[in-house]
C-alpha positions, 0 to 999 in steps of 0.5 A: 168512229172506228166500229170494232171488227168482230173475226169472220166465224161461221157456224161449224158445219159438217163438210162432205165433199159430194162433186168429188165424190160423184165425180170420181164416180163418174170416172170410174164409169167413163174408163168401165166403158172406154175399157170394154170398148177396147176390149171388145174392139181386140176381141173381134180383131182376133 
């Protein structure tokens, strides 16, 4: 008895890619601080 196998559909859902997006947050934050870092360094350097 060989049971008929249906095609694995799942419900069309709408994608929206949240952790790429926060993450590209993030890093954007993370080289804000890295640069005034930097930038602050030079200028008390000068």
């Amino acid at each position: 008895m060989e049971r008929e196998q249906k095609p694995a559909v799942s419900p069309p859902q709408e994608f929206f890619p949240r952790g790429a997006i926060a993450f590209f947050f993030a890093m954007i934050g993370f080289y804000l601080v890295l640069w005034l870092t930097m930038y602050w360094v030079m200028a008390g350097r000068s």
